[in-house]
N, C-alpha and C positions, 0 to 999 in steps of 0.2 A: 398558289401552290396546288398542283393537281392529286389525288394520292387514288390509291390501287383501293377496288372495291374491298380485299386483303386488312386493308389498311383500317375500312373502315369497320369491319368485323372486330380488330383486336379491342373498340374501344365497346365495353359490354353495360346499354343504358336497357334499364329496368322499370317496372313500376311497382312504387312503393305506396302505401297509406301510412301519413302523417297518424301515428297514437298520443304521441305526447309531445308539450311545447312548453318550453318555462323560458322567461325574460336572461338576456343576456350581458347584465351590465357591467362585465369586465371587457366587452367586445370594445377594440377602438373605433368602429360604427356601429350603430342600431342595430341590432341585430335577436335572434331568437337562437334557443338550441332547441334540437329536434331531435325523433325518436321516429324512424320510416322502417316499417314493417314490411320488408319484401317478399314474406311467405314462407315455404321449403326450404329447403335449401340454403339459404339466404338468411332468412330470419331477421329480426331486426336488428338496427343499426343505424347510429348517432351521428347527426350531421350540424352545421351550424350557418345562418343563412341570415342575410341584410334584404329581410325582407318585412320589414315594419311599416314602410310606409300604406301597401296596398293593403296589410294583411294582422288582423287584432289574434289575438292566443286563441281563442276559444273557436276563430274558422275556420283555422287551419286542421284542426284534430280532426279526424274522419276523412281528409283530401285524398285522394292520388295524385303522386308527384311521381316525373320522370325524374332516375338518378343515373350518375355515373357508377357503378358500385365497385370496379375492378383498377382502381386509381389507389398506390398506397393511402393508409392513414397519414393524415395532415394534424399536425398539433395546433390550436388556434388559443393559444393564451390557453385559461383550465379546461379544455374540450378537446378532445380527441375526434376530428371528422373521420368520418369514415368512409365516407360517399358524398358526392358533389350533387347538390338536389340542384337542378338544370331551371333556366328562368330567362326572359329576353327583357331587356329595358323598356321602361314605355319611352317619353319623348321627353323627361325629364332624366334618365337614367336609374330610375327607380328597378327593383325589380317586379317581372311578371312571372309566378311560375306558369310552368308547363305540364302537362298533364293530359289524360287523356278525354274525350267528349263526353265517353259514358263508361260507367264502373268495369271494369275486364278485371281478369284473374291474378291476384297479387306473385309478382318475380316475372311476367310475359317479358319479352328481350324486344328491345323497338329494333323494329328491320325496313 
């Protein structure tokens, strides 16, 4: 499916820093709940992520992470997501977040 650069404007991905991460064991997979601080505007806001395999509590805190942030809230069992923290699978389907090479200014818009 082809879409309008239009298209690709409406979906609004952001960078956040990961502050807070506590275990999620009501998830039906693996998973962590998260707290990505996207700055101004923005400010933070709670996500939740099947990201255990590559990733322990304590490495995550401090990261940049690309999000989706303009996607309703998603109920996920007791978490409210709020934003979709973006990630590609390695070769077992695990995931990999995404993020950017070197530190840049929290809420920048990926274009």
């Amino acid at each position: 499916m082809t879409i309008t650069y239009a298209d690709f404007e409406k979906v609004d991905i952001r960078v956040g820093r990961i502050t807070r991460v506590e275990p999620f064991p009501e998830a039906r997979k693996p998973a962590y709940k998260l707290w990505v601080d996207f700055g101004p505007g923005i400010g933070e806001k709670r996500s939740s992520a099947q990201i255990t395999k590559h990733y322990t509590l304590d490495e995550l805190v401090g990261r940049q992470v690309l999000a989706v942030v303009n996607f309703p809230p998603r109920q996920i069992g007791p978490v409210l997501s709020e934003v979709l923290v973006l990630g590609l699978p390695d070769d077992e389907g695990a995931v990999v977040l995404i993020g950017p090479g070197h530190d840049v200014p929290l809420g920048g818009k990926l274009f």
